[in-house]
N, C-alpha and C positions, 0 to 999 in steps of 0.2 A: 504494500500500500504506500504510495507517494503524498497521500492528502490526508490528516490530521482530518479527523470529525470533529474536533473541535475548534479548526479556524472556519470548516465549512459553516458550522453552525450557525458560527458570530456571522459571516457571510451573508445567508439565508433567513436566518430568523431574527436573531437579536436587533434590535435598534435602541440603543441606549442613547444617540442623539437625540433620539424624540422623546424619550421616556424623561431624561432627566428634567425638562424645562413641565411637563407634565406632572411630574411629581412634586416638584417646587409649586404651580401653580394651585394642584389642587392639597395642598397642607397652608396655600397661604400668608405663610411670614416666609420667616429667613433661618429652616433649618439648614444646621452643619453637619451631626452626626448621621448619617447614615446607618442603617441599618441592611443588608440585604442578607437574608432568610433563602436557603436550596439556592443559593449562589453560581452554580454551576463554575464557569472561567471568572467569574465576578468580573467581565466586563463593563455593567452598572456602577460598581463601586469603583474602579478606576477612572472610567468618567466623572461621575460623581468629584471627585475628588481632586480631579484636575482647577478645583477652582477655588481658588484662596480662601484662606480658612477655612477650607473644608474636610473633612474624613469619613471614613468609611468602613466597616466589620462584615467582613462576607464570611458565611457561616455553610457549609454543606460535607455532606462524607464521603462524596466522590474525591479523594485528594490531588489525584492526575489532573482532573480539572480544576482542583482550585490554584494548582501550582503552575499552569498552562502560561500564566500570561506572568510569570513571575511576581517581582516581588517594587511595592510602589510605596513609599513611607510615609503616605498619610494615608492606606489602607492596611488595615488588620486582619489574615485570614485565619479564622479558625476552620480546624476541621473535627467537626463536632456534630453532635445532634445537636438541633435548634432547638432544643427546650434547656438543654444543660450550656449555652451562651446567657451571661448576663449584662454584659455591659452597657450602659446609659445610652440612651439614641434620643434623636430628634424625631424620625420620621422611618419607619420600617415599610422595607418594600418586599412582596413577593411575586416572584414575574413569571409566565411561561407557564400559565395554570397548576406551577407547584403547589399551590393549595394543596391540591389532590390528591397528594402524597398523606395526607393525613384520611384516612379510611373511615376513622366514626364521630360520630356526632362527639362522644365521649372525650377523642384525641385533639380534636378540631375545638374544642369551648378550652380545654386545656393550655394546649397550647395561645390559643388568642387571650388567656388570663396574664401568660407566662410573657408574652408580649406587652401588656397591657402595663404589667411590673415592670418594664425597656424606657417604657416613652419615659421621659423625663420634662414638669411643669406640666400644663392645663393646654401648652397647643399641640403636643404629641399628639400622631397621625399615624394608623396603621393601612396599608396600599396594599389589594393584592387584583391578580385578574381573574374572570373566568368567561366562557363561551356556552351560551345557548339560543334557545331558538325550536325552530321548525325541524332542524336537520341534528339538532345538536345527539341524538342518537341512533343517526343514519350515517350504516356503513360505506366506504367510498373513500378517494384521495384525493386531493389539491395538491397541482400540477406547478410551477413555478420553475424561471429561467433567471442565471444570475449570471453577469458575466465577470470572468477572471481576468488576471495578470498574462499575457500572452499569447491572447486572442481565443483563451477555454473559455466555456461556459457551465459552470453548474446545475443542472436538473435535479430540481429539490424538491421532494414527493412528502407530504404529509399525509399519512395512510391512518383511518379510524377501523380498527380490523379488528375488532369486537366493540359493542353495546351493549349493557342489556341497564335498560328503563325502570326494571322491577326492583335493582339494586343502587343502581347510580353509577356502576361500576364500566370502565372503558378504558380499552389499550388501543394505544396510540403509536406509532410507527412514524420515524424518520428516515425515509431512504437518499443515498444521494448519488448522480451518476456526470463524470466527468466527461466534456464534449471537447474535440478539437476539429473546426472544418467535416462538424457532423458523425467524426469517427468516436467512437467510446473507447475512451483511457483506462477509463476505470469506473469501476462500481462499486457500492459500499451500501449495498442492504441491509434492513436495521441496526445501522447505525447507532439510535438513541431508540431504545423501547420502551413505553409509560404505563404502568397502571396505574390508573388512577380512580379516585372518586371527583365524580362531577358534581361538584356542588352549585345548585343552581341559586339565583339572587337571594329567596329570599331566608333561604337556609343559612347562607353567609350572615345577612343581618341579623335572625333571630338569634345564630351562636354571638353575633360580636357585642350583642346586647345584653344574652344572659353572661358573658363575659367580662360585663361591667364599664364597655362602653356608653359614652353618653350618646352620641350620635352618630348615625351611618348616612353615606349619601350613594348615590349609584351613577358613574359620570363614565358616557359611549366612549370609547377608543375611538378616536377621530383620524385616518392619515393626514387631514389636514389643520391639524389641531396647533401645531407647530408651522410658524409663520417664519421666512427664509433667515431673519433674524435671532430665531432659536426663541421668540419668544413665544410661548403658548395661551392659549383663550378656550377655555374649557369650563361649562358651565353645569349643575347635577342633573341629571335627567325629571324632570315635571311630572309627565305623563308617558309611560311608557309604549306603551300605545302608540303613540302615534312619532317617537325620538325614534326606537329601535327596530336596525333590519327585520324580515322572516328567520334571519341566521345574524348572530351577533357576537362582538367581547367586550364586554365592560371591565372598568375597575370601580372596586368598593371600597371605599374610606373607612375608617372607623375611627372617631374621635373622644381623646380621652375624656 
């Protein structure tokens, strides 16, 4: 193999461009600490961080990926479970529907307590995503082309290759396949496999409330949310209804 799954990923999926001025926006003021929770490469938190007085605590027990992108001295990587991480934060982020990782109502109210104990003062802000909708447990993949260093292009398959509705429960697949002038370089099927629990909106709220949050809000992932100056305008959703795709991802605030 010549291609790292984990630069494809940053490649393909991640955008920490958009996410950071997005997370600033919707916490508000002027948090520093960062928090980021199933951190993967902790690309977030090196952005993040990239901006004066700032830092960052990336937290996950994949260690390969936490060590991927080295080592930046105003970010801290633990490799830990995120429930036995304590350190003080302004504003905790969870990206990439790792919520999911957390299986029962039980784990999920737990841990958002244990977070809840993180924020530091009354404008600590907890940030995480998830996706639903009409399709959200319909099997099938989303196809995507990204182009590389040298005239490659990456084909980036997100594959939903089980559902089942009755549990919440869904495994999710990332394939990826490397193009030059049409010829295949390479292939790297499931690459990243997820099971997960899909927690839909309003299961998120209800845990982050009986978890001792004061207030939740529900605000669209917009691609144009972020304006060419990095700055974002992101406002909560009203009425659902009529804000959100048939198929959607939001993020859910939860406020101390």
């Amino acid at each position: 193999m010549t291609h790292d799954k984990h630069d494809l990923y940053e490649l393909c999926v991640q955008s920490p461009k958009d996410l950071v001025p997005l997370v600033r926006a919707i916490h508000g003021g002027d948090p520093r600490v960062l928090g980021e929770d199933f951190s993967g490469t902790a690309a977030f938190s090196h952005l993040w961080a990239e901006r004066d007085g700032c830092s960052a605590i990336a937290v996950d027990l994949d260690e390969d990926a936490l060590s991927f992108r080295g080592t930046h001295e105003r970010v801290t990587k633990r490799h830990s479970d995120v429930s036995d991480v304590s350190d003080p934060i302004d504003v905790l982020f969870v990206g990439n529907f790792s919520i999911g990782y957390l299986h029962t109502r039980e784990e999920l109210v737990a841990y958002l307590r244990h977070v809840r104990s993180r924020l530091v003062a009354s404008a600590g802000v907890f940030i995480c995503d998830t996706y639903g909708g009409e399709t959200a447990y319909t099997l099938g993949a989303v196809h995507r082309a990204h182009p590389m260093p040298g005239g490659k292009l990456c084909r980036y398959t997100w594959e939903q290759h089980e559902a089942d509705p009755t549990t919440g429960m869904v495994t999710n697949l990332i394939h990826f396949r490397i193009e030059r002038a049409g010829v295949i370089e390479e292939e790297l099927f499931d690459a990243f496999v997820y099971e997960w629990r899909l927690w839909s909106i309003p299961e998120l709220r209800d845990a982050m409330h009986e978890s001792g949050f004061a207030s939740t809000q529900v605000y669209a992932k917009l691609a144009d949310a972020v304006d060419d100056e990095g700055n974002a305008y992101i406002t909560p959703i009203v009425d659902a209804c009529e804000e959100l795709e048939d198929s959607f991802i939001v993020l859910i605030a939860a406020r101390v």
